[in-house]
N, C-alpha and C positions, 0 to 999 in steps of 0.2 A: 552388742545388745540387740535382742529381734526385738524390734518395735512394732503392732498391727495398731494402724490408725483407722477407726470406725466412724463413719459420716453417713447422712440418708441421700446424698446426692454427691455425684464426683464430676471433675471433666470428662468429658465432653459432653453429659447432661446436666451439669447443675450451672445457671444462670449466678445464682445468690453469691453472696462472698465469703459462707461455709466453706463452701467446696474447692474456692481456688487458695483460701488460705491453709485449709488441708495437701493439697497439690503442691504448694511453695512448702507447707515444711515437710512433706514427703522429700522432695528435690532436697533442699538441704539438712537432712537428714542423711540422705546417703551420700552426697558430697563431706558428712564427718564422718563418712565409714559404718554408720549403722546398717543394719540388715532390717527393711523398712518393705511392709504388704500396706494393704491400703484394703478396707473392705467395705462394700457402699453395696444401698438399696439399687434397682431399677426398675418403672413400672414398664418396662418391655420385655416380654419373657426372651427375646434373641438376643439380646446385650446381659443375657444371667451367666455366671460360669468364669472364670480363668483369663486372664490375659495381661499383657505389659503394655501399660497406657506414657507414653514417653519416658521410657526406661525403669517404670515400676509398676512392681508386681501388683496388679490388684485382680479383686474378686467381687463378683456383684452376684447379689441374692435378687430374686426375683421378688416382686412386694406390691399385690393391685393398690390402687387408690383404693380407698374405704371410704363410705360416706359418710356425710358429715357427723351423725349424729353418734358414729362408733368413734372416732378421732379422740373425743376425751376421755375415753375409756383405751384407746388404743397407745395414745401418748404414753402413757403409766409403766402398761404391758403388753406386750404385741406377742400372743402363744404362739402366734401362726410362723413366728419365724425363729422360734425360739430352738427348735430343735437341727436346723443345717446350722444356723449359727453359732452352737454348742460342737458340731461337728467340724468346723474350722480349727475352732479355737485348741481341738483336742489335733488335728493336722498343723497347727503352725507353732503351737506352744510361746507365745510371744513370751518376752520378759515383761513389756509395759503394753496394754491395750489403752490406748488414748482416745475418746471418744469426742467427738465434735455433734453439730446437729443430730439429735435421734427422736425427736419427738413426733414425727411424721413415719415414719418405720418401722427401727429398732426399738424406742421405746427406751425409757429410762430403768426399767426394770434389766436390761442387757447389763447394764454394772452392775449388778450381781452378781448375772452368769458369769459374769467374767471374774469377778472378785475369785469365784467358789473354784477357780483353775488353780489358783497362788501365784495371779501375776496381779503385778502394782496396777493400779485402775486412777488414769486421770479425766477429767472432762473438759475441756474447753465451751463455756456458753456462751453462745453470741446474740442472744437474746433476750428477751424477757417470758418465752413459754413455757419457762419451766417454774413460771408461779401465776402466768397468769394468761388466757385463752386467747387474748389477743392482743395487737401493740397497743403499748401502752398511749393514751391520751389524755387518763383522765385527769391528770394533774395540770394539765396545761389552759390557764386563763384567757380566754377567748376575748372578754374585758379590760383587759391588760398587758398592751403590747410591751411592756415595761416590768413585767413581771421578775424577778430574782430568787434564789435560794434563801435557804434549804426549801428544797422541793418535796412535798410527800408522795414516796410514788407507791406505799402500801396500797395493794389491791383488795376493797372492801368485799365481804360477801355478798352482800346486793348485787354490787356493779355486775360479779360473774353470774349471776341468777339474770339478772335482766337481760346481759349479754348473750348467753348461751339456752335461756328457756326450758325447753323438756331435754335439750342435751346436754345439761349442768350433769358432771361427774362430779356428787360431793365428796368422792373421798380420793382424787385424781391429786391435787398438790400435796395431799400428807402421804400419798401412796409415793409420789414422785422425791420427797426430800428425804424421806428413809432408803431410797433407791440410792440419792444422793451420795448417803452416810459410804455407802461402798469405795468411794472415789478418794486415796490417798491424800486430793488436793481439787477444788473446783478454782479452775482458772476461767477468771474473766477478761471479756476484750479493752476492758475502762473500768475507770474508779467509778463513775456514774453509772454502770451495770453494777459495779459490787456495792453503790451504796443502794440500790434498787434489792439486789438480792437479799442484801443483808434487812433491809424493811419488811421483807415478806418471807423470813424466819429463815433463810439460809446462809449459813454461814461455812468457815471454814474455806471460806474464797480468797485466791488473790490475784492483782492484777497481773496477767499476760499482757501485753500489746502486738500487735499483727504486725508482723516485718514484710517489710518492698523490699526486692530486689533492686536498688536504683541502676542497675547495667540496664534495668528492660524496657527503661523511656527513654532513650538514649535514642537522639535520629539526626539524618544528616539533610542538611541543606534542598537536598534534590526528593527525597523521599517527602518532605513534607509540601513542595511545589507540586508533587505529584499530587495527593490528594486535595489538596485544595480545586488543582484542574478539573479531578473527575468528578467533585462535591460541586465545583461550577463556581467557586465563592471568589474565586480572584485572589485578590489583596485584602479583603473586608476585615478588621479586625474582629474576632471571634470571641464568644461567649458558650464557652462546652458544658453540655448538662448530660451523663451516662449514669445508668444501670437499671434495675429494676422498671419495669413501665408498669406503675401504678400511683393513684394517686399519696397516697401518703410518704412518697419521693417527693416532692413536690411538684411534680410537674406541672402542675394548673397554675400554683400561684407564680413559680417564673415567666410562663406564657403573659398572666397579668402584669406580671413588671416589667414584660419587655415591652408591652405597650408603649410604658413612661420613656423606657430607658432611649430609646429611638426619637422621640423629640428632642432629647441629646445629642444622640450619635446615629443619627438617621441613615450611617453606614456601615451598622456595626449588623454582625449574621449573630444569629443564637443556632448551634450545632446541637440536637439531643442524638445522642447515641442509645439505643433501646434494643431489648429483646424484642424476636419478630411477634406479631399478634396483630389484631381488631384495634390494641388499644394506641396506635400508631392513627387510624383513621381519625380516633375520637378527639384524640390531640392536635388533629390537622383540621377537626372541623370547630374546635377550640379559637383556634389561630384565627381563620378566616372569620368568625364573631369579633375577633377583639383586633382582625384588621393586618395582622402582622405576618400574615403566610406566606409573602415575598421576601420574607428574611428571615424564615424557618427553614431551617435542614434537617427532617429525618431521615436518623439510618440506623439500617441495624447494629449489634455491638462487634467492633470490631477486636482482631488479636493479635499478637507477634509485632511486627515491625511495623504494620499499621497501624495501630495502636498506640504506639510509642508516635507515629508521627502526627497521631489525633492530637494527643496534648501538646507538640513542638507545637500544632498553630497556632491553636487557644491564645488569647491576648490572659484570658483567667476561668476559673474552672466554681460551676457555683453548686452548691449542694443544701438542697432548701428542706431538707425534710421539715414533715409539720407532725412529727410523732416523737418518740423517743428513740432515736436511732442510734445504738451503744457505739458504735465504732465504723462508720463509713470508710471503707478502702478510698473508693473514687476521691475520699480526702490525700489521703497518706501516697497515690497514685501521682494527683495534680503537684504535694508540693514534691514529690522523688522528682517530677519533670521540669519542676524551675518554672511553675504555674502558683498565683497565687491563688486562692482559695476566698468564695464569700460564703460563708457555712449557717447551719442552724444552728441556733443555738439550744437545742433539745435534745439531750443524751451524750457520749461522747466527745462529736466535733470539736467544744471548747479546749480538750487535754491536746488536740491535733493540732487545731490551727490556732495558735497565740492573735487575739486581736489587736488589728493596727500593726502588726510584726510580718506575718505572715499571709494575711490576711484581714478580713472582716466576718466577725461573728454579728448576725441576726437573729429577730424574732421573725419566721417566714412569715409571719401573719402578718405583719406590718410590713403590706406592700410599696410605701412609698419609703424607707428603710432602705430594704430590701432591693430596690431600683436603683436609691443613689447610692450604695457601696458600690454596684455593678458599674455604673456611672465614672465614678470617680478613676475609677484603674482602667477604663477604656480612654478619659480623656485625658490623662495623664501615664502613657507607657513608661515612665520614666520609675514613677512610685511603684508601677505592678513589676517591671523586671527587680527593683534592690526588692519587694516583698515574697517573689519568687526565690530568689537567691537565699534570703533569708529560712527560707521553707526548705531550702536542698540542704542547708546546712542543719536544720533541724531533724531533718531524715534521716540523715548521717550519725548523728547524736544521738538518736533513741527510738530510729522506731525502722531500722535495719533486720534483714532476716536472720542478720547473723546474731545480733541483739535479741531476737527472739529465739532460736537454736541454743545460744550458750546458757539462757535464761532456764530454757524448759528439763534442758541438760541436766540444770544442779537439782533439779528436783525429781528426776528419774534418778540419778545417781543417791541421791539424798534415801528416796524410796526404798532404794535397793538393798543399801546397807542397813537399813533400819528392820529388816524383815530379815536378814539373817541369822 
């Protein structure tokens, strides 16, 4: 089966977790013998063109940033790139074109193009842009650290009017769900993306979930003594926070519960692992207000084998987002590594990390919450190694790459004979 997987960002440029979940089922993909291209945007016109990114074929279209006020018009349809991407498509004849992130690029209008070749057209979303301009918040009770479901996460007209001003595209989500309609099947990352889609008129979704390779957290003894040396931490028991460096990660409100957590554990490190940028300063000048810059480690995000021995040192891994965050890897990452998990409890996280099991579910907003879960599994290693454990065993069970492969499998094959 030729497979062309379509994403607006790939390795070795894309930060986000589009791109590496794209890249893992590429890789197993072709370890089931499929014939698997990979075709992704780049805003560097020297990285446009042909080549094999760790034994797969991809191909990158060149694509400026656009400004702000064109983005909601360009989400929809993107003309400018309409016509070499049509010329792929007529060079590679996929049998399935599977489309991941395109709202920044490609554009949702591309399943069409793609439909109108006669190959099956899936989409995987891992967001919430494709009904609404930005992450979602507004459902979230600022009043109510306590807050429960069913959650409304319908995005009203107003909201996007006040939100977006003279660049409201009104007819950008009914242009983008008819685009939709082209897709065999909209796969989401969590039942909390598809009941969010399914609230803001898209249907015909069903749940995917993103498979780990758990071989890739795998580290030995000597390798994680090593980064601890050159990080300078010693023995310190660890608190790892990684990915995106912005705030709606949460980065700010863990800085404030490290504060608490260290009249605690006055010897425990907080590790952020972050993309490089400014926003590394602003977090460091964060710390030094709230006193705690002696037991903060920035660094940039690491890969391969040091990566895997980021998580061996972690005593637990916390992921605070204060948005609706569909599907955090850096979750499904910590428990592959026999890391427990303190998670948000806003979008996703809860289908990952089982509370009290494998973990602790919070509300980030309720920072003192928030502190003593963290709390509790540093002064007791005993409860975070059986809630790690617990978490490797949950990896294993359902949320494996091969789990995702055999999954996506029955519904290109499903696709395929249905269309002959």
């Amino acid at each position: 089966m030729r497979i062309l997987y379509v994403t607006d960002s790939f390795p070795p440029e894309s930060v986000g977790g589009a791109g590496q979940v794209v890249f893992d089922m590429a890789k197993g993909m072709i370890a089931n013998g499929q014939d698997v291209s990979v075709l992704s945007a780049t805003t560097k016109k020297e990285n446009a063109g042909a080549g094999i990114y760790e034994g797969i074929s991809v191909r990158r279209i060149f694509s400026s940033q656009k400004p702000q006020f064109f983005r909601s018009y360009l989400a929809a349809n993107n003309p400018f790139i309409k016509k070499e991407f049509q010329q792929i498509l007529d060079e590679l004849r996929p049998d399935v074109v599977h489309f991941h992130n395109v709202h920044e690029h490609f554009s949702f209008a591309a399943l069409k193009w793609a439909r109108s070749t006669g190959a099956t057209v899936f989409i995987t979303l891992h967001d919430t842009l494709s009904f609404s301009y930005t992450r979602l918040y507004h459902f979230i009770d600022l009043n109510n650290v306590h807050q429960k479901g069913p959650l409304n996460y319908r995005v009203p007209l107003r909201l996007s009017l006040q939100q977006m001003g003279k660049s409201f595209n009104p007819f950008r989500n009914s242009s983008i769900r008819r685009s939709l309609r082209s897709s065999n099947t909209i796969f989401s990352v969590s039942n909390a993306l598809k009941d969010a889609l399914n609230q803001n008129g898209i249907h015909n979704v069903e749940t995917l979930y993103n498979g780990i390779d758990p071989t890739s957290f795998i580290s030995t003894f000597q390798e994680e003594q090593l980064l601890r040396s050159r990080l300078n931490i010693g023995s310190r028991p660890v608190i790892l926070f990684g990915g995106r460096a912005m705030t709606d990660k949460g980065t700010e409100v863990i800085l404030e519960a490290f504060s608490s957590i260290l009249q605690r554990c006055p010897n425990a490190a907080l590790v952020m692992a972050l993309e490089k940028g400014e926003y590394q300063n602003r977090l460091w000048m964060l710390a030094q207000k709230l006193r705690v810059e002696h037991s903060l480690v920035l660094i940039d995000l690491l890969h391969g084998r040091e990566r895997a021995a980021l998580f061996s040192m972690a005593s637990l891994v916390v992921v605070p987002s204060i948005y609706f965050d569909p599907a955090p890897l850096m979750a499904m990452q910590a428990l592959a590594a026999g890391k427990p998990v303190v998670g948000t409890c806003f979008g996703g996280t809860p289908e990952i990390v089982m509370d009290e099991e494998t973990g602790y579910i919070v509300n980030p907003y309720d920072i003192t919450a928030l502190a003593d879960r963290i709390s509790k599994l540093l002064v007791d290693p005993a409860r975070a190694e059986t809630m790690g454990k617990a978490g490797q065993s949950r990896i294993l069970e359902k949320f494996t790459l091969k789990h995702q492969i055999d999954r996506v499998m029955l519904f290109y094959k499903k696709a395929a004979l249905s269309e002959k």
